[in-house]
N, C-alpha and C positions, 0 to 999 in steps of 0.2 A: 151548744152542740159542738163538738170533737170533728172538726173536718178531714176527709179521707183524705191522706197524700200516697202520693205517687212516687214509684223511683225516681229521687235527686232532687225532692223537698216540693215539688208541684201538685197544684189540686188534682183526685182524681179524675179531675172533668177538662182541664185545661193544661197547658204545657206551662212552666216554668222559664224563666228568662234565660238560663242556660241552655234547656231543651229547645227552644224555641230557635234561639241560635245557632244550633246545630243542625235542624230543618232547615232555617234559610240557609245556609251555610253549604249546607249539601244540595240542595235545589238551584244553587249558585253554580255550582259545581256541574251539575247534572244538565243544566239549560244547556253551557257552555262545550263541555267534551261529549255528552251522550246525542244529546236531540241533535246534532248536524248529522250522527252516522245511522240514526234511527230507520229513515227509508228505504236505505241498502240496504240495511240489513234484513228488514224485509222483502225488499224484490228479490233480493239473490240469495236469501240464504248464509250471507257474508259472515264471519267472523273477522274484527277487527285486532289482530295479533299485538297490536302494543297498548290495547286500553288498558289491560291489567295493571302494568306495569308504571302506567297514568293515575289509577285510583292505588295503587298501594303508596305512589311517590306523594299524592295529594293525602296519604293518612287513614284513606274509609274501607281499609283491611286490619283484621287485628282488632275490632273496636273492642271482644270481649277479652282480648289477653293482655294480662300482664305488659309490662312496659322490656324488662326482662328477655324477654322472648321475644321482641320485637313489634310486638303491639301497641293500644293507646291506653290500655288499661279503665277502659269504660265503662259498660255496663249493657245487658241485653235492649232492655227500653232504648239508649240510645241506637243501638243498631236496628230497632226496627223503625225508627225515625228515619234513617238514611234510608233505608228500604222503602220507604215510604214517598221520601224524595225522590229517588231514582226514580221510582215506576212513573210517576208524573211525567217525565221524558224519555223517556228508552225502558222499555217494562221487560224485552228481552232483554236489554242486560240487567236490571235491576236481578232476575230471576238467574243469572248467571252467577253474579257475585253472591246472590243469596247461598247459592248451590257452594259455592266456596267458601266465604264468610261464617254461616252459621254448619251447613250439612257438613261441611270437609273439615276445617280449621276450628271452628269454637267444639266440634267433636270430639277433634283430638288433645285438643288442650283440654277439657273436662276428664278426659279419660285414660288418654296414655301415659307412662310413664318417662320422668325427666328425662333418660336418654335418646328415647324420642320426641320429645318437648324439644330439648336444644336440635334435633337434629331436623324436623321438619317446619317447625313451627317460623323462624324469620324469615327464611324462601317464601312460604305461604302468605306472610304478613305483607312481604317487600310488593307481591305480586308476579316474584320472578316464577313463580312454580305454580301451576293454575290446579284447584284442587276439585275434586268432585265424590260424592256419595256413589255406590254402587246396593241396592237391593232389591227393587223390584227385576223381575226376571218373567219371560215370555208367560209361566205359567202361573206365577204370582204374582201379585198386583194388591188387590183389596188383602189373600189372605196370604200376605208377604213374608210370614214366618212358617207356619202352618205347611205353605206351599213349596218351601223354597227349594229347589233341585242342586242348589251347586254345594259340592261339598269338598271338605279341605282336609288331609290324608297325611297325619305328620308321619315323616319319615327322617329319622335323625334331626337334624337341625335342620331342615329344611319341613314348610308345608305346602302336599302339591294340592294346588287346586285346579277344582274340573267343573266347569258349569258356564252359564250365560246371565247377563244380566241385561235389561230392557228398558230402553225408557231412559239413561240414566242423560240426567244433561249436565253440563261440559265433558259427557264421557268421550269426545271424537278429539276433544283437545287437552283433557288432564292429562297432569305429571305423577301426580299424586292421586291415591283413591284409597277412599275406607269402604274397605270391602267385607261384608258377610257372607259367613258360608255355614255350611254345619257339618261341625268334629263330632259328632255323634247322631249321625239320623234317629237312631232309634229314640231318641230321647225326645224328637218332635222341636219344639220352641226352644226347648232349653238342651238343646244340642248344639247353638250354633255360637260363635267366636268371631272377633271381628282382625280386622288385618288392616295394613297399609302397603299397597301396594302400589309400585312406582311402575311407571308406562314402562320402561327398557326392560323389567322381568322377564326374562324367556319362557315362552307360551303365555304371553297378554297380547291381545291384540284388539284395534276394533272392526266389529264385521260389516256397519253399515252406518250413514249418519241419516237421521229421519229427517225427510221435510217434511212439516208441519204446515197447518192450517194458522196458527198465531205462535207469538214467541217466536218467529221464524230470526234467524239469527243466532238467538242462542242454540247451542249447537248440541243436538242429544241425539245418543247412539247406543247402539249395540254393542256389548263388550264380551267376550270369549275367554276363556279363562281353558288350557289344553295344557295338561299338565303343567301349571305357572309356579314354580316352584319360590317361595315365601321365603325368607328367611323365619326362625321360630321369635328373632327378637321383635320381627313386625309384626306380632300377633298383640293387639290390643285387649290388655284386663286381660282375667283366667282365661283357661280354655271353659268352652262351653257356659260360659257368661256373658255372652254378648246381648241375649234376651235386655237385660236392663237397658243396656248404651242404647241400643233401637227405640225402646218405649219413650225414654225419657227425649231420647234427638227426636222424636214423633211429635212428643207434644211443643218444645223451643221449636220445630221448623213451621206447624201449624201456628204460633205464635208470633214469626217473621215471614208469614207466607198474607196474613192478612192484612198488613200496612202496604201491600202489594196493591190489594184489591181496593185499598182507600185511595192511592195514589191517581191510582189507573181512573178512579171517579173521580175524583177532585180536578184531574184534568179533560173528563168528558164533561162534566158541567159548564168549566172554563168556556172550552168548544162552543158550547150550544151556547150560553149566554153571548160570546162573541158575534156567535152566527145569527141568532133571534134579534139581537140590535143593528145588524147590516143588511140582513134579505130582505128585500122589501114585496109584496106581495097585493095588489087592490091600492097600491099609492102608498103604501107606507111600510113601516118595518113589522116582520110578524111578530116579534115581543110585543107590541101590542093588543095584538088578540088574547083574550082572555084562555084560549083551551092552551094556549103555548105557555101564556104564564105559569098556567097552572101546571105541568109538566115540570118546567123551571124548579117551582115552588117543592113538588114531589123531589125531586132529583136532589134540593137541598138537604129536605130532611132526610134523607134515606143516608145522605152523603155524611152528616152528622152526627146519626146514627151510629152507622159504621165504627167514624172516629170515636165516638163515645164510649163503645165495647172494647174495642181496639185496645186503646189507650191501657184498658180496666185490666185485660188479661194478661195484655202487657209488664205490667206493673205487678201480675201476681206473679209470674215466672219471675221477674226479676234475679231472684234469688233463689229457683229452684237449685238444691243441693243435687251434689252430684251421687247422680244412679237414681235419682227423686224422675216423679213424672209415671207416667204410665197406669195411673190406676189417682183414683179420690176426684173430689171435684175439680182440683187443677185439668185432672184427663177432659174431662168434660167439657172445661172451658174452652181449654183451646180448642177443644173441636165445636164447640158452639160459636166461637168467634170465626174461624175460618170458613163456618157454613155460614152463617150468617152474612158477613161481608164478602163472601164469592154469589149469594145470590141475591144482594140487593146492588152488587155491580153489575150484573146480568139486567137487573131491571134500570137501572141508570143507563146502561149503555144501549141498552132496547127503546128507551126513550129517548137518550142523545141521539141516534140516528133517524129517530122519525122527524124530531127538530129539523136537522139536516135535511131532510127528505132524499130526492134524489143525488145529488151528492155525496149523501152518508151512504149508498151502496156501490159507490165505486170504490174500485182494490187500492187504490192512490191515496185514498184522501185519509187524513191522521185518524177521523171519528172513527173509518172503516179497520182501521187496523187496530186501533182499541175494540173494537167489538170482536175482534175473531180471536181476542186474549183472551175471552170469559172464559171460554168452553173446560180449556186448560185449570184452571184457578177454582172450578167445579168436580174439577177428577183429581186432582194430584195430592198428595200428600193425606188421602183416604177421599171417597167419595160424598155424597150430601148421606145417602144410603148409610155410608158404614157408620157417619160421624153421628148422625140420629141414633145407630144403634149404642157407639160409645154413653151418650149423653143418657139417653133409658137407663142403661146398664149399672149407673153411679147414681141415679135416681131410685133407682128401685133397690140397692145395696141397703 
């Protein structure tokens, strides 16, 4: 029998001695610079202004681009590896650099053309320039094409655009942003074009940063667009072709949004395993009790699981071609993976906390602030809702 492998020569089921290295390797990384600023950054809300500039100088920027352009020249599967480590200790910023990493930078390198290649692409790599997505918008959210109100008005060599966007995170600190709008309302989905827009554009501005209930840290806001006048050479791909860049970034970010949700369990289990071998409870430690074992016991498999999808859909984008994505059973997977490990993190981190017991519901303690990440990781990048309807929709095709 012909064994599956995976990108970079590993079983589909297991990581390879290179991969594996590149997890520790970043988890090394991750223990060291992330987890000390982890709890600021959630009491206050904080953004730490020179981490960026930490992970670009450490190399876990760039991993899909070319060497060329100032990248590592690696491959998606490794990046959701790193993605994966990260979230283990600092899950707000793992989801930060995500938002740069795969949303901003591996975007524009699929998409745009070399003179934008050379001109944004090694700032973005270095970390000197923090990048962010911009498309959901107050009135679109699930149907983000469908809905979307900002529209972009060429005029000469310049295009103005007028609209809002919501939700977007590093939007209160990007330099850079791949922004949609639509050059043709009338035309619906396939009206709209994508752009690059740099914070100092006259009429960009942002109008508000959210505090959130988790992910607090990473920094997401409101962005306003009031007559922002574009240059035409920042318009990414044709005009009114932006429809593919969206579906296909849909399915890669659904694809590096769930080695998030492995992370984030692979260290709530830690927790409770740590915690069920020191509580002691009736003279002894409660891992001994059989109902906590068994919690234990769930929480693994669930956590294996996970990694086991993970890893599978991982390794099928791999190589999705560019403008590829958005339709066949790749659409599917990724949205099967990212529902899938956003709600069996939900039920890990619903049982790491009762491990915990009371401890697990105070705002301080690490288990508590892994659980108020769920909620997040269950809505973004399409709902459980929309992602069942993707997966129907390519079943019954």
């Amino acid at each position: 029998m012909t064994q599956n492998t995976a990108a970079g020569g590993g079983s589909a089921f297991t990581l390879n001695t290179d991969q594996q290295a590149m997890l520790d390797e970043a988890d090394r990384f991750a223990r060291n610079e992330f987890y000390p600023l982890a709890s600021r950054m959630d009491e206050e809300e904080w953004w730490p202004e020179e981490i960026f500039a930490a992970i670009g100088e450490a190399g876990y920027f760039g991993l899909t681009v070319p060497e060329e352009y100032g990248g590592q020249g690696l491959d998606l599967f490794t990046s959701g590896l790193v993605g994966q480590a990260f979230a283990r200790w600092n899950y707000a910023l793992a989801l930060s650099w995500i938002a740069h990493e795969n949303l901003c930078l591996n975007n524009i390198y699929r998409n745009a053309n070399e003179e934008q290649r050379a001109r944004y692409l090694p700032g973005l790599c270095q970390g000197r320039t923090t990048g962010a997505l911009g498309l959901t918008e107050p009135g679109a959210g699930s149907d983000a094409l469908g809905s979307m109100r900002t529209t972009a008005r060429r005029e000469g060599d310049v295009y103005v655009l007028n609209g809002r966007k919501l939700y977007i995170t590093n939007g209160p600190v990007a330099d850079v942003l791949l922004v949609y709008a639509k050059t043709a309302p009338e035309q619906g989905a396939h009206g709209i074009s994508a752009f690059i827009v740099e914070k100092d554009f006259a009429g960009f501005s942002v109008a508000q940063k959210l505090v959130k209930m988790g992910f607090r840290g990473s920094q997401t806001g409101e962005l306003v667009f009031d007559d922002c006048e574009v240059p035409v050479e920042n318009r990414v791909g044709a005009e009114n072709a932006g429809v593919s860049i969206v579906m296909s970034g849909l399915d890669l970010e659904r694809a590096v949004i769930s080695p998030l949700c492995v992370g984030m369990a692979e260290r709530a289990l830690e927790l409770s395993i740590e915690y069920a071998k020191t509580r002691e409870q009736f003279g002894k430690p409660i891992a001994s009790f059989q109902m906590v074992q068994a919690k234990l016991a769930d929480m693994y498999v669930w956590v294996e699981a996970m990694k086991a999808l993970n890893f599978k859909v991982l390794a099928e984008v791999n190589d999705l071609e560019v403008g590829g994505g958005g339709r066949g059973l790749v659409h599917a997977n990724t949205a099967a993976s990212v529902m899938y490990c956003a709600n069996m993190l939900n039920r890990v981190l619903d049982e790491a906390v009762q491990v915990h017991g009371g401890i697990g519901y105070t705002w301080e303690s690490e288990i508590n602030r892994l659980f108020r990440g769920t909620k997040l990781l269950e809505i973004g990048a399409g709902t459980p809702e929309v992602r069942k309807l993707i997966i129907a929709q390519e079943l019954l095709k």
